[in-house]
C-alpha positions, 0 to 999 in steps of 0.5 A: 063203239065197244062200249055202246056194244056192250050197253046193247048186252047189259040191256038184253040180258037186264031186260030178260030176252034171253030165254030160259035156259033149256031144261030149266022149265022142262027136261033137258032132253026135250026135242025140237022138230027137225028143220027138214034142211037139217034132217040128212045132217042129224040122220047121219050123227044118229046113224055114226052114234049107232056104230059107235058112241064117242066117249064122254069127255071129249072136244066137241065141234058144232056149227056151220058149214065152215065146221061140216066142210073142214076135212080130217078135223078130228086128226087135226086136234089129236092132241085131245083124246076124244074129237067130234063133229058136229057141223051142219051146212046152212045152219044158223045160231037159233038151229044150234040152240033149238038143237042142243039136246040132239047136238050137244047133251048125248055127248057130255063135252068137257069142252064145245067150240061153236062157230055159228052165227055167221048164217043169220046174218046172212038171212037178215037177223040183227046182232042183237038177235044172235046174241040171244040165240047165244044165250040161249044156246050158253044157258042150255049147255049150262043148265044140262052140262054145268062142268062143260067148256064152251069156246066160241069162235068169231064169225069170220070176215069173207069176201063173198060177205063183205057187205056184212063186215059192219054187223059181223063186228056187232056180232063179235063184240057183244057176244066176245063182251057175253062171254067175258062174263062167264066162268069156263068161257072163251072168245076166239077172234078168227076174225082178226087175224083173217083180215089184211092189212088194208083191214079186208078179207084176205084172198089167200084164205078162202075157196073159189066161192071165197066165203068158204074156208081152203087148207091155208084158212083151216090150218090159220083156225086150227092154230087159232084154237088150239090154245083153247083146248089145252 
């Protein structure tokens, strides 16, 4: 199946479905509109940037809720200087690409770690079309950020989502095979380690909602991560 998966990548990247990389063709600081859902999320970076800036050179956490919900992240990574989040409920890959330039570029990241992906999924995108959205998303950091690190993290298995277990695999593997082709790129497997031994999403690790993360499944992420950042 991994090698059928990264067949699937060499032709969407042969094939040119990745779009052009954000700035190439225009200025890298052009704005798509706001999705009315994100509007109270970007509002509240633009209000925390105004009272104060975060420095450039920073790790910077962007995606889905299970970035937004994940409380005292920046005391959790204290061994990198600057921590930012980033993180807005709901969202989707394609809403972290068509917003790099409110998201990501302000900030000059020396490393970005985005969990995002998990959502489209969940409103009926292919694997496919995730990795474009990726792609995307990777080619436009490039274009305005080429020293910037990008860490992806694995969309995690959940219990409220074990339906989708087989394109949540899909998912992972092209986009763990994408990044394997880039310089300053790294594949974080959460999805692994998160499952039991009977190969399910393990209880232990989510809330009573069971698709949202609890303490014992951020501190799980955490040590996870960390490597990455070193």
């Amino acid at each position: 199946m991994i090698a059928i998966y990264r067949a699937v990548v060499s032709l969407v990247l042969a094939m040119g479905l990745a779009q052009p990389a954000l700035g190439q063709s225009s200025a890298a600081g052009l704005q798509a509109a706001i999705d009315p859902r994100w509007t109270s999320s970007f509002d509240a970076f633009a209000n925390a940037d105004k009272q104060q800036m975060p420095a450039p050179g920073g790790v910077l956490f962007v995606g889905s809720s299970s970035i937004r919900l994940w409380d005292n992240l920046e005391q959790q990574f204290n061994t990198a200087p600057i921590v930012v989040k980033r993180g807005f409920g709901g969202s989707r890959m394609e809403d972290c690409a068509a917003h790099l330039s409110r998201l990501v570029i302000p900030y000059k990241p020396r490393t970005v770690v985005i969990y995002a992906g998990e959502n489209d999924l969940a409103e009926g995108r292919r694997p496919e079309q995730v990795l474009k959205s990726f792609t995307r998303f990777v080619e436009g950091v490039r274009a305005a950020l080429p020293a910037t690190r990008i860490a992806y993290v694995s969309i995690k298995p959940s219990i409220a989502r074990a339906g989708m277990l087989d394109d949540i695999r899909a998912t992972n593997a092209l986009i763990s095979d994408y990044v394997s082709q880039l310089d300053n790129a790294r594949y974080i497997d959460v999805f692994t380690p998160m499952l039991d031994s009977r190969g399910a999403p393990r209880a232990e690790l989510f809330r009573e909602d069971r698709l949202h993360l609890n303490q014992a499944g951020y501190a799980l992420w955490h040590d996870l991560i960390s490597p990455s950042l070193r």
